[in-house]
VODREN-860760 format. One line per field, with one value per residue (C-alpha): residue in three letters; y, x, z; residue number from 1. Coordinates in steps of 0.001 Angstrom, whole numbers, plus 500000, padded with zeros to 6 digits. Layout:
r (Ala; ...)
Y (Y; ...)
X (X; ...)
Z (Z; ...)
k (NUM; ...)
//
This chain:
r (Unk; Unk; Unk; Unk; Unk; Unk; Unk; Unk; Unk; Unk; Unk; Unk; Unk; Unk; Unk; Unk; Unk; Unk; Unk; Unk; Unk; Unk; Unk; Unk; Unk; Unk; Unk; Unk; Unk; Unk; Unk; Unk; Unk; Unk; Unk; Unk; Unk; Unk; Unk; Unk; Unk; Unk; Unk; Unk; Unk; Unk; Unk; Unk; Unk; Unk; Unk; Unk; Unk; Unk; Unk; Unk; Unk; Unk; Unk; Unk; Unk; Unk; Unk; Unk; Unk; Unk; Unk; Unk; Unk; Unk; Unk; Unk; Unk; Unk; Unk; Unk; Unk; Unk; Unk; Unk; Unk; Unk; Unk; Unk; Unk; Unk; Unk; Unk; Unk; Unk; Unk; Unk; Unk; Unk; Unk; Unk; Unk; Unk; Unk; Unk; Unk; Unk; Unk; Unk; Unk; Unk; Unk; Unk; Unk; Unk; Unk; Unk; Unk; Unk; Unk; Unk; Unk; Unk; Unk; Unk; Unk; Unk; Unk; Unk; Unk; Unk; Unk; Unk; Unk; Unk; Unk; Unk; Unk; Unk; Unk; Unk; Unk; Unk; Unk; Unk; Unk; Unk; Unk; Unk; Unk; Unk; Unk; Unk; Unk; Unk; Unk; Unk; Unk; Unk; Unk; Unk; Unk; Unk; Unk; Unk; Unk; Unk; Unk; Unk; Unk; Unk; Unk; Unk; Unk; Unk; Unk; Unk; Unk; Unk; Unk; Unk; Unk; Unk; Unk; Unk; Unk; Unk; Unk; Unk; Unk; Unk; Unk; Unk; Unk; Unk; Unk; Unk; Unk; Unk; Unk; Unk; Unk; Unk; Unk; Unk; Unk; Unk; Unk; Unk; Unk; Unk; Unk; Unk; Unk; Unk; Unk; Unk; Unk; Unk; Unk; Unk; Unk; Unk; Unk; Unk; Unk; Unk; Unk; Unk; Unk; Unk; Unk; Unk; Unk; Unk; Unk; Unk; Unk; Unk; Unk; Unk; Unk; Unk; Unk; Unk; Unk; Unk; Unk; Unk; Unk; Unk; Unk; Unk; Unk; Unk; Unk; Unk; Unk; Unk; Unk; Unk; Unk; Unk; Unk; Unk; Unk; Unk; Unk; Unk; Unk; Unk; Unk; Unk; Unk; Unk; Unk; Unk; Unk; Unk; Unk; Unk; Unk; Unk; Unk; Unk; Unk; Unk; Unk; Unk; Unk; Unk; Unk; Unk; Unk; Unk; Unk; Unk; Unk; Unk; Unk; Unk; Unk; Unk; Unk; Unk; Unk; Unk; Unk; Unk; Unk; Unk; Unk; Unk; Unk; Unk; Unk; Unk; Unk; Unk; Unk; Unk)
Y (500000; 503279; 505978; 509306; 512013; 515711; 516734; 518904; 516203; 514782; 517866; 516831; 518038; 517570; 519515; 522034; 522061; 524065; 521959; 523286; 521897; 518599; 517271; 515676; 512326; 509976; 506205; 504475; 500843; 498813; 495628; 492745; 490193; 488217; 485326; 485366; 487544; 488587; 491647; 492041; 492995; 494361; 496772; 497579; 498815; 500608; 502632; 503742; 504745; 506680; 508557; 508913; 506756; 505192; 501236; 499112; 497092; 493826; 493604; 490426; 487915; 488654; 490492; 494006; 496551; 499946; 502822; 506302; 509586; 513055; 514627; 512645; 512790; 514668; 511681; 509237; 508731; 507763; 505325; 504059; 503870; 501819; 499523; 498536; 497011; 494561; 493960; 496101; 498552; 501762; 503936; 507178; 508949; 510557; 508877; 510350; 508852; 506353; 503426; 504188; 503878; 503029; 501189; 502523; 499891; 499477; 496054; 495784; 494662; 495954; 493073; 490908; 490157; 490366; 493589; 491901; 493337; 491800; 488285; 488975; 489935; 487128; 484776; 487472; 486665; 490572; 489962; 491561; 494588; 495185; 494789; 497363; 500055; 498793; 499453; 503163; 504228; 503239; 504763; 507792; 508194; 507973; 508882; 506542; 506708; 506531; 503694; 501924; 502565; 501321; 498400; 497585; 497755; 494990; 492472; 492832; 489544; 487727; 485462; 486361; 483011; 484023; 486415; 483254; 481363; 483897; 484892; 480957; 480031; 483386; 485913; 485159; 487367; 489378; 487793; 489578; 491416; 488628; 490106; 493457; 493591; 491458; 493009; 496744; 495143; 493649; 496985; 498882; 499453; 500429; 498389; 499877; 498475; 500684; 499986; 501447; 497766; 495460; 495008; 491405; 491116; 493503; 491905; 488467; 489837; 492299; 489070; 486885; 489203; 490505; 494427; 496205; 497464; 497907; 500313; 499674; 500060; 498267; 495757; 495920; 492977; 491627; 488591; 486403; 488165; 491539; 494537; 496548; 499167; 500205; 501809; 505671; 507558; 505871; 505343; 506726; 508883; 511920; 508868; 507324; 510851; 510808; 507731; 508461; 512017; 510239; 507294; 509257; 511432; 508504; 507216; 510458; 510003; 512492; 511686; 511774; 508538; 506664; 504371; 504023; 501675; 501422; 501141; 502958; 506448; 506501; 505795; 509023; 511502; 509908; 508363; 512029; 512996; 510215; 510433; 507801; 506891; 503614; 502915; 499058; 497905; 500853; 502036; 504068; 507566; 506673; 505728; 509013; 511150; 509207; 508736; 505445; 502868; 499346; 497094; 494403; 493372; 492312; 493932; 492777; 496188; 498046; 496679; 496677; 500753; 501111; 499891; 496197; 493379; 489903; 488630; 491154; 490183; 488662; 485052; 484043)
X (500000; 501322; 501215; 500821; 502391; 502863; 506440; 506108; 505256; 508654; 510998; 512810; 516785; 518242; 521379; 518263; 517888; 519009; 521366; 519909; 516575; 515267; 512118; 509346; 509033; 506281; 505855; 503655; 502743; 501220; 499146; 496831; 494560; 496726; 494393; 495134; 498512; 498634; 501090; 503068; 506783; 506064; 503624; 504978; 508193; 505871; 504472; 507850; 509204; 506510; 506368; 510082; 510268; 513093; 514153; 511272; 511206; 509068; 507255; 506261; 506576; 504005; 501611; 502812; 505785; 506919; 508991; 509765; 508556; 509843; 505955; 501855; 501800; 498804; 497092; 497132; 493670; 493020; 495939; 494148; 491325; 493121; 494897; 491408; 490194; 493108; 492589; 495656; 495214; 497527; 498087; 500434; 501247; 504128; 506981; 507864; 505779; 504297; 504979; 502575; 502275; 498907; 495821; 492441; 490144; 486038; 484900; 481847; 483071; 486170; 488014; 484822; 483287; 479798; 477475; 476967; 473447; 472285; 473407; 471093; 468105; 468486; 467956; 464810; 464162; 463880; 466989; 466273; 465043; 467648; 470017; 468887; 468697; 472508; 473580; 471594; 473204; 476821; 476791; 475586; 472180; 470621; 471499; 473729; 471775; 468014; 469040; 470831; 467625; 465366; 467217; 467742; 463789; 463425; 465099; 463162; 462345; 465125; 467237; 470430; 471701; 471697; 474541; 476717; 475319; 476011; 479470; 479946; 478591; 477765; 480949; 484211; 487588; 488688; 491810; 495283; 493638; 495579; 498929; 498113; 497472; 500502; 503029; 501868; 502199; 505613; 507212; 505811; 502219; 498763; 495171; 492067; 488794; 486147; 482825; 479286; 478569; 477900; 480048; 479171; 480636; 484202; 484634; 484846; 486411; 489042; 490520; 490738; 492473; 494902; 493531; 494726; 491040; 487692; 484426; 480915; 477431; 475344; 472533; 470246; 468208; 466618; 468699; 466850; 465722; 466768; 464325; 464933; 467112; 470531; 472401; 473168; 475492; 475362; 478537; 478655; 480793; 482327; 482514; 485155; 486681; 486891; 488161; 491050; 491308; 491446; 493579; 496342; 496158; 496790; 499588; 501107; 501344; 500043; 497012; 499410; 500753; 497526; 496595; 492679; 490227; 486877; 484352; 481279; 479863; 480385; 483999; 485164; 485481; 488186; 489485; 490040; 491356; 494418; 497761; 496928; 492773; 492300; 488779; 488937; 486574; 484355; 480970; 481837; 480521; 483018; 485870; 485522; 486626; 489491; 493100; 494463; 491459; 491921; 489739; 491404; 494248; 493039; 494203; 497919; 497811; 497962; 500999; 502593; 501543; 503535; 506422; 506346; 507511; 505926; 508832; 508675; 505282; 504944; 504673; 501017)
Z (500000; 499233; 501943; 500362; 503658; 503422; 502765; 505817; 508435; 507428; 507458; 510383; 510675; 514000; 512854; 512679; 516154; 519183; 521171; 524196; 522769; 523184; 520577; 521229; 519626; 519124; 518371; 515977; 517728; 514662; 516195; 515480; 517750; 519091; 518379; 514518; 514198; 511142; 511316; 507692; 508003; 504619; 505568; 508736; 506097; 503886; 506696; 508325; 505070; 504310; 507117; 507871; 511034; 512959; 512948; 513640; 516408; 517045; 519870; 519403; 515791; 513714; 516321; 517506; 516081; 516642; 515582; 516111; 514548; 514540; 514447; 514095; 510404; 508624; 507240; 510557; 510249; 507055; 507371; 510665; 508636; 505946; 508354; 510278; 506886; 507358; 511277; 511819; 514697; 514667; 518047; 517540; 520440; 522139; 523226; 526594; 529626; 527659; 530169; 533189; 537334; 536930; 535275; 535983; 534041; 533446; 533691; 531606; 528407; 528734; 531803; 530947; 527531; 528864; 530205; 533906; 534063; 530847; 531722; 535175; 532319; 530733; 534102; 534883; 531826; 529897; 528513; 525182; 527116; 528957; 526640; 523994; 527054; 527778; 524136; 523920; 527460; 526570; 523373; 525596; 523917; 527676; 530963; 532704; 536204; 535293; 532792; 535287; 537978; 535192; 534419; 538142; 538455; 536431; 538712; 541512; 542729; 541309; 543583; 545290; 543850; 540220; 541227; 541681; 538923; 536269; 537688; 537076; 534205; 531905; 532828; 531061; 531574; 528359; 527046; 527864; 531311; 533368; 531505; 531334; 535467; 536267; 534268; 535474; 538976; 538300; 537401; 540130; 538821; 540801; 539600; 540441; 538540; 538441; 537200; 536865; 537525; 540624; 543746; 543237; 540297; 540309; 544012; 542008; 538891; 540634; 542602; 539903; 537677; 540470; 540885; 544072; 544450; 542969; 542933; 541968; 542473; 544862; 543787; 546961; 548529; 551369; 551734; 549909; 546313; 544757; 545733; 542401; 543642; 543719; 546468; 546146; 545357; 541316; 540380; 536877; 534265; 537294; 539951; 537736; 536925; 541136; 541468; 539000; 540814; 544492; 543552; 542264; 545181; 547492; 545580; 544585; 541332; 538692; 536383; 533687; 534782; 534546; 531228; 531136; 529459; 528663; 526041; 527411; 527518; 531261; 530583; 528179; 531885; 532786; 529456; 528308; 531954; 532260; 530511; 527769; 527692; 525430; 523696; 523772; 521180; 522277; 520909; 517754; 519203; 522201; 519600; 517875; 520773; 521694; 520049; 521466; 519835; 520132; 517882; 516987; 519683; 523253; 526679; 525868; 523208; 526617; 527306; 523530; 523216; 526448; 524898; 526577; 524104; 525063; 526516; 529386; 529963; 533706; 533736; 535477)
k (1; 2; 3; 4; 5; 6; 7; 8; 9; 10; 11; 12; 13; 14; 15; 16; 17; 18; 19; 20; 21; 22; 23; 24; 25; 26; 27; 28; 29; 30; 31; 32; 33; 34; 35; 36; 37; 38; 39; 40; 41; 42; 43; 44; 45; 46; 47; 48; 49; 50; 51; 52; 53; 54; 55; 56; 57; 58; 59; 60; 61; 62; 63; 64; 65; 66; 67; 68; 69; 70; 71; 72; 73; 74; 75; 76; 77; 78; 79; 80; 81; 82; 83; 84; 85; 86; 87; 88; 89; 90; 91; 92; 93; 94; 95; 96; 97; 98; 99; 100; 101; 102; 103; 104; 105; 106; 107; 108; 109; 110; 111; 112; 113; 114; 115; 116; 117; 118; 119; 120; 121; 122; 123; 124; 125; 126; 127; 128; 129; 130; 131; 132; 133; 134; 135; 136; 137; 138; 139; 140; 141; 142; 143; 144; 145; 146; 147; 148; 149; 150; 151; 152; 153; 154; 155; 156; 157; 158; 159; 160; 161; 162; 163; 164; 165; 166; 167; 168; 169; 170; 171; 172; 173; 174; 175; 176; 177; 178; 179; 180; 181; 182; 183; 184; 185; 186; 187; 188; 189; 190; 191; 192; 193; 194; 195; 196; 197; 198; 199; 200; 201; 202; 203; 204; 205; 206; 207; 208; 209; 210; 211; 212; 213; 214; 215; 216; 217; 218; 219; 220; 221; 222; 223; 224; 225; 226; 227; 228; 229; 230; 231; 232; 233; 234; 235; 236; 237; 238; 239; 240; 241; 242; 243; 244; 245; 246; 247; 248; 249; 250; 251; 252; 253; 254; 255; 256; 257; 258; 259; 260; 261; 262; 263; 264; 265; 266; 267; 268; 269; 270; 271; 272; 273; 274; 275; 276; 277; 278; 279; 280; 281; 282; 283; 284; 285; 286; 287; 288; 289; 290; 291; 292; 293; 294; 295; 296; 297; 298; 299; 300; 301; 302; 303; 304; 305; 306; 307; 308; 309; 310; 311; 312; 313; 314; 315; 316)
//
């Protein structure tokens, strides 16, 4: 494929440059699902010598690569655009502080594959319901808390022991979050999952994944069955922005040291507010108003756009 640039984007001289000046750089991390890696050296050539980049440097055979850049070239976009056609995802971003402190992660599909409160639809059995509410609120077509206090309404009455039962049987972990937490741990990393979701469920999730802590909502009951309600405060779109605002402040770590995920309308406050915000297979209106978009590669693509080859991933 030929990658037409502007002359411009590439006028780069360090000889140029005052010595007591240093430039900002940026890396290009080209990826692919790690699940059918499919990554051509080829192309990976094409694009660096179109757009004037350093040496690239595997990441890992065949899956994820990387080089440097002097500037974000003009047509990024539609070369992102080109590159999703082939399942090829393309993150450009700058160089310095790209490997984080922390990970501040939803859960809804995003550590999970499912939406936890559809799977509980489904046993109440207004699945279909449910679900289409889900879809409009993360794509932020609804409010976050009256969908979440409508949807909640329609368990009432449902057992306690479906909680279990779906963790069990319906719930299953997205692939690479294992990595991604482990290997942020291993070199000094924080985990915090935070979700406009269930304490049920993240209490459950956040231990087998290996997160240092996690906030939710609160399904209420009696005991015995679900009343319909949900403990207050909501935890929605400015309790995550909080939660990124009051973690960091505990550790002491600036919010430009956090790396964010999520996929949800809930999730762009604090996608937009930490130093790198990643739209993992997101809802497209969420996509749109981020840079770092992941569509094709699984959590690991955390790790690779923070400069991590697969080798350095921690062994589980």
């Amino acid at each position: 494929m030929n990658y037409l640039v502007n002359p411009v984007v590439l006028a780069y001289d360090p000889a140029k440059i005052p010595s007591d000046t240093v430039p900002e750089m940026f890396v290009a991390t080209l990826l692919t699902s790690p699940a059918r890696p499919s990554l051509d050296a080829a192309l990976v050539e094409s694009l660096r010598n179109a757009w004037g980049g350093g040496d690239a440097q595997w990441l890992a055979v065949d899956e994820a690569a990387e080089f440097a850049l002097p500037a974000i070239p003009d047509n990024r976009w539609s070369v992102w655009e080109d590159l999703q056609a082939q399942g090829v995802d393309l993150v450009v971003q700058p160089a310095a502080g790209r490997r984080k402190r922390m990970l501040l992660a939803d859960m809804d599909s995003t550590m999970i594959q499912q939406e936890c409160i559809d799977e509980l639809a489904e046993e109440a059995g207004v699945g279909a319901h449910v679900k289409d509410i889900t879809a409009r609120a993360m794509n932020g077509e609804l409010d976050f808390e009256g969908a979440l206090t409508e949807r909640v309404a329609l368990l009432k009455g449902l057992g306690v022991e479906v909680i279990d039962r779906v963790l069990d049987t319906r719930i299953t972990l997205m692939p690479g979050g294992r990595e991604l937490v482990a290997t942020m741990k291993a070199n000094g990393g924080y985990a915090a999952l935070v979700s406009g979701g269930f304490t049920a469920f993240t209490s459950r999730v956040a231990a087998l994944i290996g997160f240092d802590e996690n906030r939710a909502n609160t399904l209420l009951t009696d005991g015995v069955s679900l009343s319909g309600e949900v403990g207050h405060p909501i935890l929605g779109r400015q309790a995550k922005v909080e939660a990124l605002e009051q973690i960091t402040a505990k550790l002491g770590i600036d919010e430009t040291d956090v790396i964010a995920v999520g996929d949800g309308a809930n999730d762009l406050g604090m996608l937009q507010r930490a130093g790198a915000g990643v739209a993992l297979h997101a809802k497209p209106s969420v996509a749109a108003q981020c840079d770092l978009r992941i569509n094709h590669g699984d959590l690991t693509a955390l790790l690779f756009i923070q400069g991590y080859a697969r080798g350095d991933f921690a062994a589980l």
